[in-house]
PQR file of N, CA, C, O and H, with PARSE charges and radii, in Angstrom:
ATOM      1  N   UNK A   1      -4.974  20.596   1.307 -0.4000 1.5000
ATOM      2  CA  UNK A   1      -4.860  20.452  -0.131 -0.0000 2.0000
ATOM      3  C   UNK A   1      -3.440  19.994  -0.438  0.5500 1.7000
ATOM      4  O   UNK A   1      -2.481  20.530   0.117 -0.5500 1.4000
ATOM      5  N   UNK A   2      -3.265  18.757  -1.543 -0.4000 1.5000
ATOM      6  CA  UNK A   2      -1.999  18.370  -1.594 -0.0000 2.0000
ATOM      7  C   UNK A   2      -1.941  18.363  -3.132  0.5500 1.7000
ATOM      8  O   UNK A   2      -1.177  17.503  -3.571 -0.5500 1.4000
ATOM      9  H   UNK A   2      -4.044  18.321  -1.994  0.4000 1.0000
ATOM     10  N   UNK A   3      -2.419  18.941  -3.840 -0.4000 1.5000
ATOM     11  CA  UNK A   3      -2.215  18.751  -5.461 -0.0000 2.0000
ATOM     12  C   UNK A   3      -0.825  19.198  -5.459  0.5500 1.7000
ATOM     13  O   UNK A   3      -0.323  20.021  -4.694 -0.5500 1.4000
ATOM     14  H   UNK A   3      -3.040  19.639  -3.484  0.4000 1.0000
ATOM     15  N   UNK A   4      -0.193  18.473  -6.532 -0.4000 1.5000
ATOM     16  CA  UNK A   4       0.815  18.990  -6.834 -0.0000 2.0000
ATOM     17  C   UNK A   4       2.410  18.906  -5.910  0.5500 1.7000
ATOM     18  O   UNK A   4       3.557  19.246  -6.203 -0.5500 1.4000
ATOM     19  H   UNK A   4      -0.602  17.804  -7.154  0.4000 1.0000
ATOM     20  N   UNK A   5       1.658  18.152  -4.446 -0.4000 1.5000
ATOM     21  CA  UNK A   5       2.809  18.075  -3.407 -0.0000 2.0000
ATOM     22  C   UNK A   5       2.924  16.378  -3.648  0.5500 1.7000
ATOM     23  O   UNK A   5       2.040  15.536  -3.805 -0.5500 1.4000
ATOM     24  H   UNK A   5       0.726  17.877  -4.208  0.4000 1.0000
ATOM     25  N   UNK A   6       4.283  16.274  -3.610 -0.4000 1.5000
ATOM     26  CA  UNK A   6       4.910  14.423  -3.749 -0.0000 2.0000
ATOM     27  C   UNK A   6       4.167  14.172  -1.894  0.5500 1.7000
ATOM     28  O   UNK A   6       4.377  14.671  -0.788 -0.5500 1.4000
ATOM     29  H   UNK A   6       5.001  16.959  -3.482  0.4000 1.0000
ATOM     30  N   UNK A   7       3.317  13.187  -2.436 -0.4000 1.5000
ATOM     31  CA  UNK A   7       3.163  12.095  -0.830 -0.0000 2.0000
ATOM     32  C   UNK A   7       3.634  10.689  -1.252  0.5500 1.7000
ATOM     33  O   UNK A   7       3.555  10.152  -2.357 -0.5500 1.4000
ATOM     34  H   UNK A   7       3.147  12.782  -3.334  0.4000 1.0000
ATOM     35  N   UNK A   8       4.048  10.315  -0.310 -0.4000 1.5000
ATOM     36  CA  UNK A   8       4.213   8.567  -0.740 -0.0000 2.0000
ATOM     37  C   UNK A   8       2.029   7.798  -0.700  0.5500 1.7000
ATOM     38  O   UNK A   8       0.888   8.256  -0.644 -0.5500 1.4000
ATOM     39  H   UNK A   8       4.111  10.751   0.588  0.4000 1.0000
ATOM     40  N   UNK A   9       2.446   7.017  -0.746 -0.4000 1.5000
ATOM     41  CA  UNK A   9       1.146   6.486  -0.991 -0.0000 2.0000
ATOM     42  C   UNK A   9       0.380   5.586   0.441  0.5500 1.7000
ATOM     43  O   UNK A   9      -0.645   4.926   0.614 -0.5500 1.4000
ATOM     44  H   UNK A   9       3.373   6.645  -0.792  0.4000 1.0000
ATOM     45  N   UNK A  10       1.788   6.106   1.435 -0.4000 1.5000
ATOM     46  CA  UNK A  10       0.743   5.905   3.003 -0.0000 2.0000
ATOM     47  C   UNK A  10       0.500   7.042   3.077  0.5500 1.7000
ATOM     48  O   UNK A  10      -0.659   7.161   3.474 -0.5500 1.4000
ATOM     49  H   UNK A  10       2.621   6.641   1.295  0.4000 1.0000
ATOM     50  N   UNK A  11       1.150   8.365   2.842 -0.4000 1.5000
ATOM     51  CA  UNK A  11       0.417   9.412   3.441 -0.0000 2.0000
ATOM     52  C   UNK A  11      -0.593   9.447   2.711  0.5500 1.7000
ATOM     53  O   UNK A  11      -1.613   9.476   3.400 -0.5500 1.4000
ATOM     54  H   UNK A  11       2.092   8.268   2.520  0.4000 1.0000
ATOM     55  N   UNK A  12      -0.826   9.460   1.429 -0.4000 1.5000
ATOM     56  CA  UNK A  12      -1.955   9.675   0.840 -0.0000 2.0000
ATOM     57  C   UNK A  12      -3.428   9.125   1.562  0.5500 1.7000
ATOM     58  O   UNK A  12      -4.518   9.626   1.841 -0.5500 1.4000
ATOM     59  H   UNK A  12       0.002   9.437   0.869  0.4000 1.0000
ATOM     60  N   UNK A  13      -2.771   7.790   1.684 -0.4000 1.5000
ATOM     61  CA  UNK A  13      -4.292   6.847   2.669 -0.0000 2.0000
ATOM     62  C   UNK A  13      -4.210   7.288   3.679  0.5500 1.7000
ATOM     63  O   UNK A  13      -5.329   7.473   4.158 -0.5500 1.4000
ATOM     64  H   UNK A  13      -1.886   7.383   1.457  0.4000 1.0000
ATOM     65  N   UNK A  14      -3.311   7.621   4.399 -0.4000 1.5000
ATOM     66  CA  UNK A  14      -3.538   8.416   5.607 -0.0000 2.0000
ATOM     67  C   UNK A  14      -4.604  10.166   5.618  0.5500 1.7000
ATOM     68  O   UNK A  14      -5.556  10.508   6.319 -0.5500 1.4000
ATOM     69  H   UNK A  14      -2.402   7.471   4.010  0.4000 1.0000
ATOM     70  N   UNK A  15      -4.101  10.651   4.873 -0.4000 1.5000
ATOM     71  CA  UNK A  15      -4.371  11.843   4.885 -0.0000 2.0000
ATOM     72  C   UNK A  15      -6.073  11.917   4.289  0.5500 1.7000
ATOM     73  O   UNK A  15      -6.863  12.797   4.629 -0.5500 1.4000
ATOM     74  H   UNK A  15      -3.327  10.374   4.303  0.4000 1.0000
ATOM     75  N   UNK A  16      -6.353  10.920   3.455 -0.4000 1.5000
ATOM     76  CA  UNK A  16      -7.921  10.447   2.735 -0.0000 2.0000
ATOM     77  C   UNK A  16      -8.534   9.605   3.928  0.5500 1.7000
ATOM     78  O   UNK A  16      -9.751   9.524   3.762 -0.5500 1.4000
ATOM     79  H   UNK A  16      -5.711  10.205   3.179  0.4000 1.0000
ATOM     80  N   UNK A  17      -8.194   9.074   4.856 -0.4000 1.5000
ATOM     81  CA  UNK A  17      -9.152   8.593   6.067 -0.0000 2.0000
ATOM     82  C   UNK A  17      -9.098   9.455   6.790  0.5500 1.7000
ATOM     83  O   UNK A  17      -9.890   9.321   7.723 -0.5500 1.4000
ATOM     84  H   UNK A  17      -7.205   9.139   4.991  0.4000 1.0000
ATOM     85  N   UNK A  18      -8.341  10.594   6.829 -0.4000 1.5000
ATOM     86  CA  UNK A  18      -8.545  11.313   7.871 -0.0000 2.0000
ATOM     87  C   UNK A  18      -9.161  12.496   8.265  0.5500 1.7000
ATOM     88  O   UNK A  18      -9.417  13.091   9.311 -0.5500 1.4000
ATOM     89  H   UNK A  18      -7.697  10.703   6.071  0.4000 1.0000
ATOM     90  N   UNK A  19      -9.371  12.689   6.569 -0.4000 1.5000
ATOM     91  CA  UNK A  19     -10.644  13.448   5.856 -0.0000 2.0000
ATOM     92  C   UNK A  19     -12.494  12.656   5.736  0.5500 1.7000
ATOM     93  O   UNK A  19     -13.572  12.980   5.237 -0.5500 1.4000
ATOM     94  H   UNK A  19      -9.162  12.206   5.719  0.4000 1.0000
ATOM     95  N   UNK A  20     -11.924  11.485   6.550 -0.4000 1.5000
ATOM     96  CA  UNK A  20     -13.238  10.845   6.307 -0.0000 2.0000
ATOM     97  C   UNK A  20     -13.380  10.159   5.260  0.5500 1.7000
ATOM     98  O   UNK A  20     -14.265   9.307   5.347 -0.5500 1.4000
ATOM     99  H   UNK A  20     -11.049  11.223   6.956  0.4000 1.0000
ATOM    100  N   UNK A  21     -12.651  10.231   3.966 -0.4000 1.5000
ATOM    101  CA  UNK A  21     -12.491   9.392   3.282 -0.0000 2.0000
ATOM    102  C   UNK A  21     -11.957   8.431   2.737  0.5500 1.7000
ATOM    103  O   UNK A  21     -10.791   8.384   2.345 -0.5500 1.4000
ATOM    104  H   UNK A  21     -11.932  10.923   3.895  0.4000 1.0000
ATOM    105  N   UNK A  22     -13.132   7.213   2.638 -0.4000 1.5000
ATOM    106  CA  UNK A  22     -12.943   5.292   2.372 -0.0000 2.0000
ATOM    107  C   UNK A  22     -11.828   5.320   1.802  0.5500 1.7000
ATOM    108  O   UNK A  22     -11.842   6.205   0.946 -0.5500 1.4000
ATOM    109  H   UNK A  22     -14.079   7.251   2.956  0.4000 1.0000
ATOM    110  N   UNK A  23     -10.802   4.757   1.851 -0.4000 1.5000
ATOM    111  CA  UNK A  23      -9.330   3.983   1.604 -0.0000 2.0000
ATOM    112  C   UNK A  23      -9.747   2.072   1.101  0.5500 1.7000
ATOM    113  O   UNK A  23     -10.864   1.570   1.228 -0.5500 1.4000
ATOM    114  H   UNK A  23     -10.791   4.038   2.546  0.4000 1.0000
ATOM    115  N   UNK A  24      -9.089   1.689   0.808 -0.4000 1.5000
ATOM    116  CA  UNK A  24      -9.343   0.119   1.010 -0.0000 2.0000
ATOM    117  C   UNK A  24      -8.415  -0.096   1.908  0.5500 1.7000
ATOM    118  O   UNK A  24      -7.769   0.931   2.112 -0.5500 1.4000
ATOM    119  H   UNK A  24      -8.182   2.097   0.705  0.4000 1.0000
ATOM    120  N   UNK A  25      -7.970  -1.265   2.720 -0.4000 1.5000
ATOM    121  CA  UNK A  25      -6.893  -1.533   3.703 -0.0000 2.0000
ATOM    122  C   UNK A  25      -5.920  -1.817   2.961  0.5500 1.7000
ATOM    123  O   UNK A  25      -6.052  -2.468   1.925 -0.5500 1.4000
ATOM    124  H   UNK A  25      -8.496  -2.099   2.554  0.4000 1.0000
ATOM    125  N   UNK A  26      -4.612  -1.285   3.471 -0.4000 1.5000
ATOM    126  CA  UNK A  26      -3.499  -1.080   3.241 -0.0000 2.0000
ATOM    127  C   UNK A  26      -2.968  -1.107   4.032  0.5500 1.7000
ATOM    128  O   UNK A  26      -3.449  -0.443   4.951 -0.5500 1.4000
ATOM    129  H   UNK A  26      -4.505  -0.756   4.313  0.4000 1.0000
ATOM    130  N   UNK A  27      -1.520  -1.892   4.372 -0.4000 1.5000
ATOM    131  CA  UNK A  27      -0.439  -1.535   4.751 -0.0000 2.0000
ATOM    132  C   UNK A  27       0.840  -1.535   4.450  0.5500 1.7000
ATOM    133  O   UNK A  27       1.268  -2.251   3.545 -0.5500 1.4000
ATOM    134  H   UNK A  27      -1.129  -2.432   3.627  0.4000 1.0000
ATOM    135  N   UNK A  28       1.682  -0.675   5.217 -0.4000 1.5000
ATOM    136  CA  UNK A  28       3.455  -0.851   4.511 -0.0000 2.0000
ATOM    137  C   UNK A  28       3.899  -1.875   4.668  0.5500 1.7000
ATOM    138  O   UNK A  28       3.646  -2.468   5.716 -0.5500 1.4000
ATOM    139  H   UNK A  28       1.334  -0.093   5.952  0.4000 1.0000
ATOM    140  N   UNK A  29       4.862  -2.556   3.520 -0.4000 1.5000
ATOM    141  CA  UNK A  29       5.681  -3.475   3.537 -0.0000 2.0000
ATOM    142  C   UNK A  29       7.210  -3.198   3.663  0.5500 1.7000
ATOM    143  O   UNK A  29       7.736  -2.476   2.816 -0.5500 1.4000
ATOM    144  H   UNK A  29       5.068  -2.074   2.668  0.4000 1.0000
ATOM    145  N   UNK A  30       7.994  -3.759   4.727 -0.4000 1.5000
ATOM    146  CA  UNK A  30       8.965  -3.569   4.656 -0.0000 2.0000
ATOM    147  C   UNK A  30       9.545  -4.920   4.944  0.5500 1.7000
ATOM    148  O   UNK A  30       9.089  -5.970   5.398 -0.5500 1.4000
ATOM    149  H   UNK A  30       7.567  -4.346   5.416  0.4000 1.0000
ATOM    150  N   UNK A  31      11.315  -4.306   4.298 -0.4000 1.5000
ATOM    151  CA  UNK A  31      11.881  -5.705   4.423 -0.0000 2.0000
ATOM    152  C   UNK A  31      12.180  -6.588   5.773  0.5500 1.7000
ATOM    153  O   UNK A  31      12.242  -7.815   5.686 -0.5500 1.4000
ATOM    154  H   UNK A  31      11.685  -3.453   3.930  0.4000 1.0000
ATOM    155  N   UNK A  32      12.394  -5.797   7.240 -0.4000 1.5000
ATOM    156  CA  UNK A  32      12.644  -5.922   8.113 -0.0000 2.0000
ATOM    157  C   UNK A  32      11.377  -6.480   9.034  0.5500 1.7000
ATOM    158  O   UNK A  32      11.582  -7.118  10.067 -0.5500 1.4000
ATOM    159  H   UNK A  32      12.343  -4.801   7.311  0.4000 1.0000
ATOM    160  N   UNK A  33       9.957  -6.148   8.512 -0.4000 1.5000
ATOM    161  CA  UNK A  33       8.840  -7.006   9.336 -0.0000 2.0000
ATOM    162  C   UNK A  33       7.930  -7.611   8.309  0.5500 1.7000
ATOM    163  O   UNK A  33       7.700  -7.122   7.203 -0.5500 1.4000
ATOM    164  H   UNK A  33       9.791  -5.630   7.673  0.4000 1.0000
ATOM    165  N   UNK A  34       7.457  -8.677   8.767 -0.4000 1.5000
ATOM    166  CA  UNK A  34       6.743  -9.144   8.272 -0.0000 2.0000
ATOM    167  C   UNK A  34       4.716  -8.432   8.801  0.5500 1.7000
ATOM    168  O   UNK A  34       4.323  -8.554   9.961 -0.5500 1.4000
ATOM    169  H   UNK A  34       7.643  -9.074   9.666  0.4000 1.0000
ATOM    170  N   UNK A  35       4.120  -8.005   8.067 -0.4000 1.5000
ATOM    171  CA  UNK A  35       2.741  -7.373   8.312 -0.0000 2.0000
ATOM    172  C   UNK A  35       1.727  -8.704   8.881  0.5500 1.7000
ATOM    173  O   UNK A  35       1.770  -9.914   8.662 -0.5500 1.4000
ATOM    174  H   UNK A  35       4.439  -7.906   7.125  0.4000 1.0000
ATOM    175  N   UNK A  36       1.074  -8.087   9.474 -0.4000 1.5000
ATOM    176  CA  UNK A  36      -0.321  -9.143   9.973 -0.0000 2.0000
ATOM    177  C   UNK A  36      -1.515  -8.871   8.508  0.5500 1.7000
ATOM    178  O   UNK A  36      -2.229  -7.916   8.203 -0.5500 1.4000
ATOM    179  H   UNK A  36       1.038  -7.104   9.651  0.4000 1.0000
ATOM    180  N   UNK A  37      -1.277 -10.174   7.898 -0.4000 1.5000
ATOM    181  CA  UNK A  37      -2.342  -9.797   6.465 -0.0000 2.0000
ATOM    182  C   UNK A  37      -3.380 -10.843   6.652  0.5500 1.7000
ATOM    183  O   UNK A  37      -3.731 -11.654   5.795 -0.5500 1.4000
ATOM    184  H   UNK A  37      -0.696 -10.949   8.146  0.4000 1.0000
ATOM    185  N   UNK A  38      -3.831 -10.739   7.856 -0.4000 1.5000
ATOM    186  CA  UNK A  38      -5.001 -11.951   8.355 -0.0000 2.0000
ATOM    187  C   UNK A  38      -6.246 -11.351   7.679  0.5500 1.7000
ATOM    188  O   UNK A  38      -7.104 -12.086   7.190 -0.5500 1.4000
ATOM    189  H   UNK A  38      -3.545 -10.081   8.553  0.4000 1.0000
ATOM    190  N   UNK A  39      -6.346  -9.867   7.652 -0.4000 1.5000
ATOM    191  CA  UNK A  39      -7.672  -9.266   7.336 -0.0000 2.0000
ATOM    192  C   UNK A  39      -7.873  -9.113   5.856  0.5500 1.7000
ATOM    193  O   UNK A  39      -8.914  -8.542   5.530 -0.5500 1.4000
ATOM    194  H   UNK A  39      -5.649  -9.270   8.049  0.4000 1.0000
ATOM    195  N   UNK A  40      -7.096  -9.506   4.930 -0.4000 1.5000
ATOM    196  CA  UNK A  40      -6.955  -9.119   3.598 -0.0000 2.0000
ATOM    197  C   UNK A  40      -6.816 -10.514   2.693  0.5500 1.7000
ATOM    198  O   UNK A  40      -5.830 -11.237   2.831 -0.5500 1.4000
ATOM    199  H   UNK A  40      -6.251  -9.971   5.195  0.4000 1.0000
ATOM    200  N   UNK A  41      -7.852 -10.819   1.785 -0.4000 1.5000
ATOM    201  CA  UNK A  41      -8.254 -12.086   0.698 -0.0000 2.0000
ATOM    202  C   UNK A  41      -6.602 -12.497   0.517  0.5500 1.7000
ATOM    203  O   UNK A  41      -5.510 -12.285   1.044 -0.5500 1.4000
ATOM    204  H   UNK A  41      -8.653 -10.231   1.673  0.4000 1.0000
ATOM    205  N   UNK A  42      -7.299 -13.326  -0.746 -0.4000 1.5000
ATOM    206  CA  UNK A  42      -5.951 -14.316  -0.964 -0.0000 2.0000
ATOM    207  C   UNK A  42      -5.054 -13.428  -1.531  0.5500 1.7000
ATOM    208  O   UNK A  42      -3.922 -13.444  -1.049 -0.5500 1.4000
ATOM    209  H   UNK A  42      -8.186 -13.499  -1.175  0.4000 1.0000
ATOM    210  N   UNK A  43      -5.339 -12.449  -2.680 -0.4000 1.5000
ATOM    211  CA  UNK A  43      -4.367 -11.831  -3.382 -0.0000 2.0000
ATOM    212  C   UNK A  43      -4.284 -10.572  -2.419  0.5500 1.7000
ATOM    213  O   UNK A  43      -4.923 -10.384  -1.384 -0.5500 1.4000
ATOM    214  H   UNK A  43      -6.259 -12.436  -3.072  0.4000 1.0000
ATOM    215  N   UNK A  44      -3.437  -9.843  -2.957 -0.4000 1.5000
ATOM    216  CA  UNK A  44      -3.090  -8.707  -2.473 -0.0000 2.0000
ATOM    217  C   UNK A  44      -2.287  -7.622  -3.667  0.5500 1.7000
ATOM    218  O   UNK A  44      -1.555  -8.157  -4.500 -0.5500 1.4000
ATOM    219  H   UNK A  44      -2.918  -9.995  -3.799  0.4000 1.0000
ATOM    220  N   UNK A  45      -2.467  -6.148  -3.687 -0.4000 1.5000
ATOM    221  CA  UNK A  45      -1.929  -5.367  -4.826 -0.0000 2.0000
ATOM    222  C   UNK A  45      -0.922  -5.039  -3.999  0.5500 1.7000
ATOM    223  O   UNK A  45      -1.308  -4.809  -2.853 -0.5500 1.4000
ATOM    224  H   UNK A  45      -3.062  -5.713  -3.011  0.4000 1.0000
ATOM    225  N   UNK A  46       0.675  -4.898  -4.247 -0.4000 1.5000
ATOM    226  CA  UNK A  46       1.871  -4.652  -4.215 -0.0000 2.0000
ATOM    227  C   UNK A  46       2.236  -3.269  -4.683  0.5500 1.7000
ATOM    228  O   UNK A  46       2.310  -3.225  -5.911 -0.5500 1.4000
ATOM    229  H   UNK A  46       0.989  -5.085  -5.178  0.4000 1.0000
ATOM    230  N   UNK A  47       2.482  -2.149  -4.093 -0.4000 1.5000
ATOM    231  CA  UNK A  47       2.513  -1.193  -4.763 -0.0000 2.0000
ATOM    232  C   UNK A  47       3.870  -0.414  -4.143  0.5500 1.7000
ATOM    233  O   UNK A  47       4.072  -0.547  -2.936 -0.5500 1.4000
ATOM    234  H   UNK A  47       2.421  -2.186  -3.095  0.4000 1.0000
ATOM    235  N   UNK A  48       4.858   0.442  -4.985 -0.4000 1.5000
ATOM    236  CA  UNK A  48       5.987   0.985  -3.910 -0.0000 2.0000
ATOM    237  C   UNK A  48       5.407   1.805  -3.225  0.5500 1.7000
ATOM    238  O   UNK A  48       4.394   2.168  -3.823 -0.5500 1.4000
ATOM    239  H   UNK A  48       4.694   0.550  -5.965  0.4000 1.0000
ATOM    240  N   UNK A  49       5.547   2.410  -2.047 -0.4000 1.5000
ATOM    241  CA  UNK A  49       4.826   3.895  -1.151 -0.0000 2.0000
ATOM    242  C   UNK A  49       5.468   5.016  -2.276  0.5500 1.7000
ATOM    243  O   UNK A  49       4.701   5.934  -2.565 -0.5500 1.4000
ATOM    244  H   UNK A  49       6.370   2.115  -1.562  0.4000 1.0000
ATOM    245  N   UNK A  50       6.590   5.017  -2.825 -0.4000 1.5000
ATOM    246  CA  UNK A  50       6.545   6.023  -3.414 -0.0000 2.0000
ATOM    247  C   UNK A  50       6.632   5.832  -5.587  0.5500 1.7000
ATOM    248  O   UNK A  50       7.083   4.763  -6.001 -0.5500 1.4000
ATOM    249  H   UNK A  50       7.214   4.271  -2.590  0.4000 1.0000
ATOM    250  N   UNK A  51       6.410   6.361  -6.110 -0.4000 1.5000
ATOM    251  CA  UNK A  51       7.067   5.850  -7.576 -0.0000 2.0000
ATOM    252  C   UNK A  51       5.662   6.878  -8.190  0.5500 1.7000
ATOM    253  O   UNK A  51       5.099   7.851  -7.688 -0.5500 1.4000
ATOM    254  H   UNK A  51       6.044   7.228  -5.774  0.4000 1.0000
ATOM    255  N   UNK A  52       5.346   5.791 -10.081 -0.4000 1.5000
ATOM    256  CA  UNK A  52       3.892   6.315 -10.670 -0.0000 2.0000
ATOM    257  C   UNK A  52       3.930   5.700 -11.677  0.5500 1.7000
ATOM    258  O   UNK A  52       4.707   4.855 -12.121 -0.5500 1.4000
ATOM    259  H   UNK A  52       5.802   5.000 -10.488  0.4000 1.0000
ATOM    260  N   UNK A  53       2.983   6.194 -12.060 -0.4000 1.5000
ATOM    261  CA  UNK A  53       2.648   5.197 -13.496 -0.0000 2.0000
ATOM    262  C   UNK A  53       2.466   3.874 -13.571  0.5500 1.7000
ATOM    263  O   UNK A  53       2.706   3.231 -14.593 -0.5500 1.4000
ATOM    264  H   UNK A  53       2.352   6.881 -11.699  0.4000 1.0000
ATOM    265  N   UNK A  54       1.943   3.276 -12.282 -0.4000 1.5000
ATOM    266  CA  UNK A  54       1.605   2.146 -12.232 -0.0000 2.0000
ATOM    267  C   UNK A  54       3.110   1.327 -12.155  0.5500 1.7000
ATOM    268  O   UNK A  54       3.075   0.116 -11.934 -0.5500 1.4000
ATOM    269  H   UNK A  54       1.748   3.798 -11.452  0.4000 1.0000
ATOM    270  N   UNK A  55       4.475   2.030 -12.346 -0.4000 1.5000
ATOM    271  CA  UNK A  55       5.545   0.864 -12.137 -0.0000 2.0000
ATOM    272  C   UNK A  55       5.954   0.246 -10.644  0.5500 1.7000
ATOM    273  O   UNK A  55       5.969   0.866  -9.580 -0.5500 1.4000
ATOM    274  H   UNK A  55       4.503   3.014 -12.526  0.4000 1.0000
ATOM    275  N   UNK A  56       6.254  -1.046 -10.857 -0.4000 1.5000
ATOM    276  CA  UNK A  56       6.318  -1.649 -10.117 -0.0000 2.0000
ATOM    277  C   UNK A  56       4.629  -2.068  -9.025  0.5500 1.7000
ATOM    278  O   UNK A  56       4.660  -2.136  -7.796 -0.5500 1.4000
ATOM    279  H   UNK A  56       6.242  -1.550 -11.721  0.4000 1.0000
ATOM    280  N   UNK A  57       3.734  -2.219  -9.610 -0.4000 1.5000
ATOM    281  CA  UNK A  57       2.487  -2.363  -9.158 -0.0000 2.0000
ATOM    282  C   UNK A  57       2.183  -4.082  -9.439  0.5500 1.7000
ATOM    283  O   UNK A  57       2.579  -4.729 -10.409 -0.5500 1.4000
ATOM    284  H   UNK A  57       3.709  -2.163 -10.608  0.4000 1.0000
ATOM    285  N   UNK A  58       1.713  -4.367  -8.775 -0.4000 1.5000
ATOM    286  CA  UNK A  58       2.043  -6.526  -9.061 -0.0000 2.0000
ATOM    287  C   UNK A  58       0.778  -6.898  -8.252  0.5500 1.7000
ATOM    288  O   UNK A  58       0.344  -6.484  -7.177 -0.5500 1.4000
ATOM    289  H   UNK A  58       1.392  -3.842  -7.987  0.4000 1.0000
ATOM    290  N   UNK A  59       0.241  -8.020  -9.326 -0.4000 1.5000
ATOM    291  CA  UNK A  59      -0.588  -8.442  -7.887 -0.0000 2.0000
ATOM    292  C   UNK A  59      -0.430  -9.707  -7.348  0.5500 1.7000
ATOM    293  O   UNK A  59      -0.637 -10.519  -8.249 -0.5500 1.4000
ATOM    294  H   UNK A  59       0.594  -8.356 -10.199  0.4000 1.0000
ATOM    295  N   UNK A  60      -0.152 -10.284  -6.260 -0.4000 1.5000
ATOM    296  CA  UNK A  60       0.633 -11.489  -5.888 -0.0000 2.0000
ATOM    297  C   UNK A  60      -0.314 -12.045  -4.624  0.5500 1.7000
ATOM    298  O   UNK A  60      -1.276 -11.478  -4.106 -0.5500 1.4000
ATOM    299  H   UNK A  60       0.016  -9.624  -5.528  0.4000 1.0000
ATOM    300  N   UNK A  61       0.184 -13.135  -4.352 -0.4000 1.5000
ATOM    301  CA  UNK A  61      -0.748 -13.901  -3.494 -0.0000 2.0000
ATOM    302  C   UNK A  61      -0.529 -13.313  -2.302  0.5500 1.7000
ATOM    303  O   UNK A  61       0.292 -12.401  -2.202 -0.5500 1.4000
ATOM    304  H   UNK A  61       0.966 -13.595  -4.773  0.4000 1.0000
ATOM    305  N   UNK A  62      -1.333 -13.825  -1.120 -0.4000 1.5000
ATOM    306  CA  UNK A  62      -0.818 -12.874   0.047 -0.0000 2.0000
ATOM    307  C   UNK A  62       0.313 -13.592   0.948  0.5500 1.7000
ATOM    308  O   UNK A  62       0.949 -13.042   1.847 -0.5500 1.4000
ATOM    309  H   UNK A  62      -2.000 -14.566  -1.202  0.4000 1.0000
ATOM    310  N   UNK A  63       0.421 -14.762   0.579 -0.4000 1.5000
ATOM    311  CA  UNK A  63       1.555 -15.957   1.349 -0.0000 2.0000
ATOM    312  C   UNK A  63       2.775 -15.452   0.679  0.5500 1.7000
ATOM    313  O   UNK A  63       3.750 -16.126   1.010 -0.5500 1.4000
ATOM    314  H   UNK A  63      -0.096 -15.209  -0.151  0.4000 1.0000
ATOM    315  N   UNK A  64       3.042 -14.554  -0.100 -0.4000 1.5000
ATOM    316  CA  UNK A  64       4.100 -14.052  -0.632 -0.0000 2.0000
ATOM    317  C   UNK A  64       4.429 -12.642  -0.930  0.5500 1.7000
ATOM    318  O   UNK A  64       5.529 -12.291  -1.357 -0.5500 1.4000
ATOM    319  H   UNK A  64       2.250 -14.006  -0.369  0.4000 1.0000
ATOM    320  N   UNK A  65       3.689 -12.048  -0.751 -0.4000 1.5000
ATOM    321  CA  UNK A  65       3.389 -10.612  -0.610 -0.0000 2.0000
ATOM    322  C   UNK A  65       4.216  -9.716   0.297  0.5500 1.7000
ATOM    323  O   UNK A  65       4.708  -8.631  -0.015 -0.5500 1.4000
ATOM    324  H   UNK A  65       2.796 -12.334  -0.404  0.4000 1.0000
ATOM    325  N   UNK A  66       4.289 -10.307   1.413 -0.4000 1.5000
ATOM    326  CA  UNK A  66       5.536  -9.456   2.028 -0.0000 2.0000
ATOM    327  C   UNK A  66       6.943 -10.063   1.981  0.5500 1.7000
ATOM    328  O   UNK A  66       7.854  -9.249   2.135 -0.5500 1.4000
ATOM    329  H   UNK A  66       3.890 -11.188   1.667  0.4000 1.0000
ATOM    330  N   UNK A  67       7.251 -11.214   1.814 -0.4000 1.5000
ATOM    331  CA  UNK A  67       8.231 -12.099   1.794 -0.0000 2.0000
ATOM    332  C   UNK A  67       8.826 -11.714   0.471  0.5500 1.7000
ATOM    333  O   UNK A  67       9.991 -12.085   0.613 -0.5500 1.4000
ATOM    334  H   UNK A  67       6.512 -11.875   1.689  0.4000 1.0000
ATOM    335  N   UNK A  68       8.701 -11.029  -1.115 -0.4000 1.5000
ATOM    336  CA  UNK A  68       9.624 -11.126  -2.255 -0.0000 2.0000
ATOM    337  C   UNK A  68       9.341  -9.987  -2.454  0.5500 1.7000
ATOM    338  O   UNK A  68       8.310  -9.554  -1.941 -0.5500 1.4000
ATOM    339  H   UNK A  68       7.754 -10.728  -1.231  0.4000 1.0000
ATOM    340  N   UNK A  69      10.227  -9.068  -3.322 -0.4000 1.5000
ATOM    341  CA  UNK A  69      10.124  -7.848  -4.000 -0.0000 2.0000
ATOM    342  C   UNK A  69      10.069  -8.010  -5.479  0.5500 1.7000
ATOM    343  O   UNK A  69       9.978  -7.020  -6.205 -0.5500 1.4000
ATOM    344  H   UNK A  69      11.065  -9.420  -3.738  0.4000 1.0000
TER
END
């Protein structure tokens, strides 16, 4: 049980597949690698691992998605 405990938003998908429950694919973006986004459509949702309220949430193409902040 995590109500009420701060997760960033990989643990969250982590911790919900590992309960067996569906996630959509996700992965971290960082500035230092570039991600393999072969498996994921043209757009992609941009989200920080940690923050709320929807700030900083973007939805951007995937040819640019890990490359700008």
């Amino acid at each position: 049980m995590f109500c009420g405990y701060p997760l960033g938003k990989s643990e969250e998908c982590e911790s919900l597949a590992r309960a067996g429950i569906p996630v959509p694919k996700w992965v971290v973006l960082t500035e230092d690698q570039r991600p393999d986004l072969s498996d994921f459509d043209g757009y992609v949702v941009r989200k920080p691992n940690y923050g709320g309220r929807s700030e900083e949430v973007r939805l951007v193409r995937k040819s640019v998605s890990a490359g700008s902040r």
